[in-house]
C-alpha positions, 0 to 999 in steps of 0.5 A: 746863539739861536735860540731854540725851543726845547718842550718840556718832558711831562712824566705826569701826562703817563698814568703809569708814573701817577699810579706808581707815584701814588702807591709808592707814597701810600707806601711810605705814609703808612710806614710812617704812620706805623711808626710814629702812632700813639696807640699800641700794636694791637689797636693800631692794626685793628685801625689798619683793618677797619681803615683797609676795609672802608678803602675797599668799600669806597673803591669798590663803589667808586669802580661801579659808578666809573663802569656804569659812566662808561657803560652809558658813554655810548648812548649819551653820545647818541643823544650828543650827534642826533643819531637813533643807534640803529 
C-alpha cells in the first residue's frame, strides 16, 4: 500500500465561512442570553439597545480606522521600495 499524502481541507482560510460562522454564533448566544436572563422584559431589551448601539459605535470606529490604513497603504509602500510616487 503507497502511502499518499492527502492536504487537509481548511474551511477557515474562506472569509465567507468565518463570517457565517461568527453571525450564526452571535445568533445562537443572544437567543440564549434571551432566554436564560434574570431581569425582565423590559430591562432586557433596553440592555439589548444600549449594547446594540455601543456595538454599532465601535464598529463603525473600527471601519474608519481599517479604511484610513488602506487609504495609507499605497504611500507606506512607497516609503517601503524608495520610490517618490510621481
Amino acid at each position: 500500500m503507497g502511502n499518499t499524502y492527502m492536504e487537509p481541507v481548511s474551511t477557515v482560510r474562506n472569509p465567507t465561512n468565518v463570517i457565517l460562522g461568527l453571525l450564526l454564533g452571535g445568533l445562537i448566544g443572544a437567543t440564549a442570553m434571551l432566554f436564560l436572563a434574570p431581569q425582565s422584559g423590559r430591562l432586557t431589551r433596553a440592555l439589548l439597545q444600549r449594547k446594540s448601539t455601543e456595538l454599532r459605535s465601535r464598529t463603525t470606529d473600527l471601519g474608519k480606522r481599517a479604511l484610513a490604513q488602506i487609504e495609507s497603504l499605497p504611500t507606506k509602500l512607497r516609503q517601503v521600495t524608495g520610490q517618490s510616487g510621481e
